[in-house]
C-alpha positions in Angstrom: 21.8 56.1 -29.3 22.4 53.2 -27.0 21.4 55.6 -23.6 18.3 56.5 -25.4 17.6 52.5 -26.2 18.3 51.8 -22.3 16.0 54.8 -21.5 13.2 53.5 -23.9 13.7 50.4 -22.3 13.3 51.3 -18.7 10.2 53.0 -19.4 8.9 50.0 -21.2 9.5 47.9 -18.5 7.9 50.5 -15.6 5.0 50.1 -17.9 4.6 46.5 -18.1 5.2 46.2 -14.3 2.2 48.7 -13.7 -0.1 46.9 -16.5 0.9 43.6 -15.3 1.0 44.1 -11.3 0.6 40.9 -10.1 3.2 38.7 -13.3 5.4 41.7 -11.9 5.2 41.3 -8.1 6.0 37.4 -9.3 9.3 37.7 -11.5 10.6 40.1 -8.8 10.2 37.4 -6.1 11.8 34.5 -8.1 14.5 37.4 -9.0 14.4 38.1 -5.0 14.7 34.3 -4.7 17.7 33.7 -7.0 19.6 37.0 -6.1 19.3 35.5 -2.2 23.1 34.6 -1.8 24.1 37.6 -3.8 22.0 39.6 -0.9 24.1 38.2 1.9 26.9 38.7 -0.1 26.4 42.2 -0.1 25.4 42.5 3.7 28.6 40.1 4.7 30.7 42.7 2.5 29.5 45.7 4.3 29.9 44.7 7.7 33.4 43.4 7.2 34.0 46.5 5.3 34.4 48.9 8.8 36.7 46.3 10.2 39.0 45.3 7.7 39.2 49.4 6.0 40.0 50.4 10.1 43.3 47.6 10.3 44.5 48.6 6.8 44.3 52.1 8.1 46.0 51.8 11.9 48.1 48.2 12.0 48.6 47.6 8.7 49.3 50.9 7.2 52.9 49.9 6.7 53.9 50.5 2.8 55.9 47.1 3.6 52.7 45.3 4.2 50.7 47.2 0.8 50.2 43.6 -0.6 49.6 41.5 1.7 47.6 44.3 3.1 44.0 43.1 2.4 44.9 39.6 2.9 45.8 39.8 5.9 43.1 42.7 7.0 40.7 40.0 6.2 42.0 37.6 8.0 42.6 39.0 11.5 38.6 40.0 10.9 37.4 36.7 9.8 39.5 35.4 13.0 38.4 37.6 15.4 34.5 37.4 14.2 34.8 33.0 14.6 36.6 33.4 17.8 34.0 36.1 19.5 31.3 33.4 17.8 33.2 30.2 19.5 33.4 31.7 22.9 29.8 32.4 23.4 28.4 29.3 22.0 31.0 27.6 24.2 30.0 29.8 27.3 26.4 30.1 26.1 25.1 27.3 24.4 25.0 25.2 27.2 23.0 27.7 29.4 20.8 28.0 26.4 20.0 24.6 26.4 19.6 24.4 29.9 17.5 26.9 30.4 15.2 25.5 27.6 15.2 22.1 29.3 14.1 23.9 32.4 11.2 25.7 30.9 10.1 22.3 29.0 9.9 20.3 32.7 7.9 23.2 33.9 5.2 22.7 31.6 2.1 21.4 33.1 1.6 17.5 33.8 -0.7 15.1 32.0 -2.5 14.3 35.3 -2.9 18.1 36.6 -5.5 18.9 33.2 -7.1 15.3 33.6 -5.2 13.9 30.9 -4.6 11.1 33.0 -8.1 10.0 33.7 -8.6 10.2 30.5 -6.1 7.6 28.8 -6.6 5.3 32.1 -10.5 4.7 32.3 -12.0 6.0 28.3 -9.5 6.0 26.2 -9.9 1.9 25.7 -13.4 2.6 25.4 -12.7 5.5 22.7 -10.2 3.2 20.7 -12.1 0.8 20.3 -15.3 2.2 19.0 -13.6 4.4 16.3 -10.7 2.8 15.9 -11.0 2.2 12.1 -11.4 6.3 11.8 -8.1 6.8 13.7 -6.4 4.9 11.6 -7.5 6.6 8.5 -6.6 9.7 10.1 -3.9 8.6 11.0 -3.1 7.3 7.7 -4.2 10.7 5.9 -2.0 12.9 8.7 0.7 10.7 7.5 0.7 11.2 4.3 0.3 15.3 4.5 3.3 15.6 7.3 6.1 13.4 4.9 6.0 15.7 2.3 5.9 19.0 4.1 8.7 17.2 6.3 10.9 16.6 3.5 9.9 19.9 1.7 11.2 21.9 5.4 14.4 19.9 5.1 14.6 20.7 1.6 14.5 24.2 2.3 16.4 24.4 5.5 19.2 23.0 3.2 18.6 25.5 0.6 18.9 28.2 3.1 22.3 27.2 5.2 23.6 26.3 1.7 22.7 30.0 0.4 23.8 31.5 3.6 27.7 29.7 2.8 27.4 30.7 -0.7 26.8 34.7 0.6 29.4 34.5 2.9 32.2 33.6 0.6 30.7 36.0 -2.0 31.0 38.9 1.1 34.5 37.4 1.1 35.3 38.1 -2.1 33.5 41.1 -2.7 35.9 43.0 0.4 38.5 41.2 -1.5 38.2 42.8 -4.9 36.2 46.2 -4.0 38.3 48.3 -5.7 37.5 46.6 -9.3 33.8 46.6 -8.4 33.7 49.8 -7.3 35.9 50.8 -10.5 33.4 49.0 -12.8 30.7 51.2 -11.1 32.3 54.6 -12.1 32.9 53.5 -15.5 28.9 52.4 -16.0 27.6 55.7 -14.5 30.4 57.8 -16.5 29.3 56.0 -19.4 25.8 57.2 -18.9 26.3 60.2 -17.2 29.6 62.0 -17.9 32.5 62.9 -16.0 30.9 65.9 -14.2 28.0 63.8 -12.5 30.2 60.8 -12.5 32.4 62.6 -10.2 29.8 63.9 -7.3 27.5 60.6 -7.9 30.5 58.5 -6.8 31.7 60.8 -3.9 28.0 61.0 -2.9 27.1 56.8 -2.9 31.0 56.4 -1.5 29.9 58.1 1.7 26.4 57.0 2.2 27.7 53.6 1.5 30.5 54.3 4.7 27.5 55.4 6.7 25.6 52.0 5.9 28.6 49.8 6.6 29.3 51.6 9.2 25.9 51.6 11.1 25.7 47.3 10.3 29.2 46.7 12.1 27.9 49.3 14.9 24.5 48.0 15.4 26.2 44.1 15.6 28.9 45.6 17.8 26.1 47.4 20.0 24.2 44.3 20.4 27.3 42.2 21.3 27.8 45.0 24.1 24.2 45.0 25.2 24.0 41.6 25.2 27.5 41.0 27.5 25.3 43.8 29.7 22.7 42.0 29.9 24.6 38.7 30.9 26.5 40.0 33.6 23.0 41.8 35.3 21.2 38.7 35.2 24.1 36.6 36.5 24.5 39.4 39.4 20.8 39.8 40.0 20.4 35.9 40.0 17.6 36.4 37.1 16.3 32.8 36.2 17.5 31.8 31.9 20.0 33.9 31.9 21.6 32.8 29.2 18.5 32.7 26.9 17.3 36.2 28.2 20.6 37.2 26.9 20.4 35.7 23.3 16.8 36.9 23.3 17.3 40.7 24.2 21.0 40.7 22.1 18.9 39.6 18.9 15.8 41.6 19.3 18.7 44.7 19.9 19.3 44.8 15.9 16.0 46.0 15.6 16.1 49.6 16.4 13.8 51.2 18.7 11.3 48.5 18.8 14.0 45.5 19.7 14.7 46.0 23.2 10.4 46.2 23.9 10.1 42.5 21.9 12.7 41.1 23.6 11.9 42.5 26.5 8.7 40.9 26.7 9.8 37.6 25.1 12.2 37.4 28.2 9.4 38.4 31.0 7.2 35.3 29.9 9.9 32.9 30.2 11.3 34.4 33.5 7.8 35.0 34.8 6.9 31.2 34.4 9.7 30.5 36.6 9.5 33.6 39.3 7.0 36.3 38.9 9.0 38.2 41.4 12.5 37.9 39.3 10.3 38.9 36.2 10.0 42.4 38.0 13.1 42.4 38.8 14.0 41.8 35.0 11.9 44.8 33.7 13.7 47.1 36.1 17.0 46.4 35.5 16.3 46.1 31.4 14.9 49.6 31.5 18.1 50.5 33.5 20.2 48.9 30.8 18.4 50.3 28.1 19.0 54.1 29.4 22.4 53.6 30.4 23.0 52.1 26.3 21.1 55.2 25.1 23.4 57.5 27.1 26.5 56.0 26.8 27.4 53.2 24.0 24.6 53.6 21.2 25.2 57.7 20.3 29.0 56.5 20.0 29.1 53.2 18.0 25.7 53.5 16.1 23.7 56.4 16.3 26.2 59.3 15.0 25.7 57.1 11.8 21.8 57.7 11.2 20.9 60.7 10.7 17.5 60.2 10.5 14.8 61.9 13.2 12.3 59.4 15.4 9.7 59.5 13.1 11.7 58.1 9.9 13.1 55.5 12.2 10.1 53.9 12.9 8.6 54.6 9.7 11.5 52.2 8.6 10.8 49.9 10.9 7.4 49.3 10.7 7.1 49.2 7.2 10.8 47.1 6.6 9.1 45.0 8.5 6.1 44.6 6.9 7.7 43.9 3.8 10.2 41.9 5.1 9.8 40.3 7.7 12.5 39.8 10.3 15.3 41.7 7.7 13.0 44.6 7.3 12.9 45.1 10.7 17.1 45.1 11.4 17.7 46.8 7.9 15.0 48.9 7.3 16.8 51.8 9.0 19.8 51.7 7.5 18.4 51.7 4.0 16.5 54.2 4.5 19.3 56.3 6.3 21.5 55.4 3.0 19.4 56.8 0.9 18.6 60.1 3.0 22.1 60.3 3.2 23.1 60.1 -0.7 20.2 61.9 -1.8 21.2 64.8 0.6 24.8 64.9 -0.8 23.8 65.1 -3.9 20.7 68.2 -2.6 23.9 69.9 -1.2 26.1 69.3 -4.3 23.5 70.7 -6.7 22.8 73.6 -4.1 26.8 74.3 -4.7 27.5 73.4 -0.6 28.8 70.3 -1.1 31.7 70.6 -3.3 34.4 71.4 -1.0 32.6 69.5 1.7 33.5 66.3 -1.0 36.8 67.8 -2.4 35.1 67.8 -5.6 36.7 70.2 -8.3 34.9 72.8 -9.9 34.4 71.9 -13.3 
């Protein structure tokens, strides 16, 4: 009785989403809004998951250690994750903000655009004559920019404070995964028996590996590419350095299209400062880029995909348009999650996958 309620009820809501398109497409974005930390959470969770499951495995398998096990897995992660974190901003940082100092006293001088003839010889002259409209302009400009000011602090708060709030929730999530993942099996054996509570389980345990897995790989991959990168340009004697680095170690989250918008991020910033050097930079990013394909990216991310080229950028493109920026660095993983458990479950139903999964015949 009550799974033929929550069925009733699911297709009552489908329908009132499809009637109701646009009330819909709003309660899902204040939803969206409200479930932000929980989002993060989840993310935070699945990263540290590859980490912290690899230690309990190799240094901490001790039976000694079974307690303190996850306690300490945790926190030889969290340690190692703040330290990487401390020694680039300290090693970093300041290059950053060099480099960005740089590139601001390049910009062009009042007096090369006329701007100095200008203020000294009619800008008196201009003042004067329409000076009662610049000041209600002013006035006017004034009154627009403190609200939106205050309304961008408002929300940068709102965001670092959701941002804390996910990463303790990640925290605790790794911390208790057993339970939630125990409270999972009972809900879908409540609704779906033992049989299909069994494969379903096996099936989103290993497509949930793969995602966790290809996160910590893709972070580690761009942690590699970006110490490549840093060392070239140091070596090469590429102008921004450091900011090339950040730029190109970022933009390397987003699969296949990351290393092209970084790429030409960089080039305007190094071209500004040496148009030979920016050549220079293109040639030895495509040699970095082949040499990642070849070497470190089959072995820390891409054996976790699975997915063909097209699919890829199909999740790309369309994460991104979505999403934004977290379309574009997740959109291939969730849709290589879901490839993934969907195919499990394909094979299981096709009778292959059962001793793949050490599933019982029942």
């Amino acid at each position: 009785m009550v799974k033929r309620a929550f069925t009733i009820a699911a297709v009552i809501l489908v329908l009132f989403a499809l009637l109701n398109f646009e009330h819909a497409v709003r309660i899902g974005a204040y939803i969206g809004k409200a479930l932000y930390p929980v989002f993060i959470g989840i993310l935070v969770a699945l990263v540290l998951n590859a980490p912290v499951t690899l230690l309990e495995k190799t240094l901490l398998a001790s039976p000694k250690l079974k307690k303190a096990r996850r306690a300490l897995s945790l926190t030889i992660t969290l340690t190692v994750i703040l330290g990487i974190a401390a020694l680039a901003g300290f090693l970093i940082v300041p290059e950053v903000m060099n480099s960005v100092q740089s590139i601001l006293d390049r910009l062009p001088k009042l007096q090369e655009n006329g701007w100095e003839s200008f203020f000294g010889t009619r800008l008196p002259g201009f003042i004067t004559n329409n000076l009662e409209n610049i000041l209600q302009e002013f006035t006017e400009r004034l009154e627009n920019t403190l609200p939106r000011a205050l309304e961008a602090l408002k929300s940068t708060l709102k965001s670092f404070t959701d941002v804390l709030i996910g990463l303790f929730m990640g925290i605790l999530i790794i911390a208790s995964k057993e339970r939630l993942v125990e409270g999972v099996r009972k809900l879908i054996l409540y609704f779906r028996g033992k049989e299909k509570t069994i494969k379903a389980m096996a099936s989103l345990g290993m497509a949930t590996e793969k995602f966790s897995l290809f996160l910590a790989g893709q972070l580690l991959e761009a942690l590699i590419f970006g110490v490549m990168c840093f060392i070239t340009f140091i070596i090469f004697k590429i102008p921004y350095a450091a900011l090339a680095t950040i730029i190109m170690a970022v933009s390397n989250l987003i699969p296949m299209l990351g290393g092209y918008i970084g790429g030409a991020i960089s080039f305007i910033f190094i071209f500004s400062a040496s148009p030979p050097k920016a050549l220079v930079f293109i040639i030895v990013i495509i040699v970095l880029q082949q040499i990642e394909q070849l070497t470190t990216y089959p072995v820390v991310v891409g054996r976790y995909v699975g997915l063909s080229s097209f699919w890829m950028l199909f999740s790309v493109v369309v994460g991104g348009g979505l999403l934004g920026f977290w379309g574009l660095v997740l959109g291939v993983p969730i849709v290589a999650f879901f490839h993934h458990f969907f195919k499990v479950m394909y094979d299981i139903k096709m009778n292959k996958g059962d001793k793949a999964l050490n599933i019982p015949e029942t």
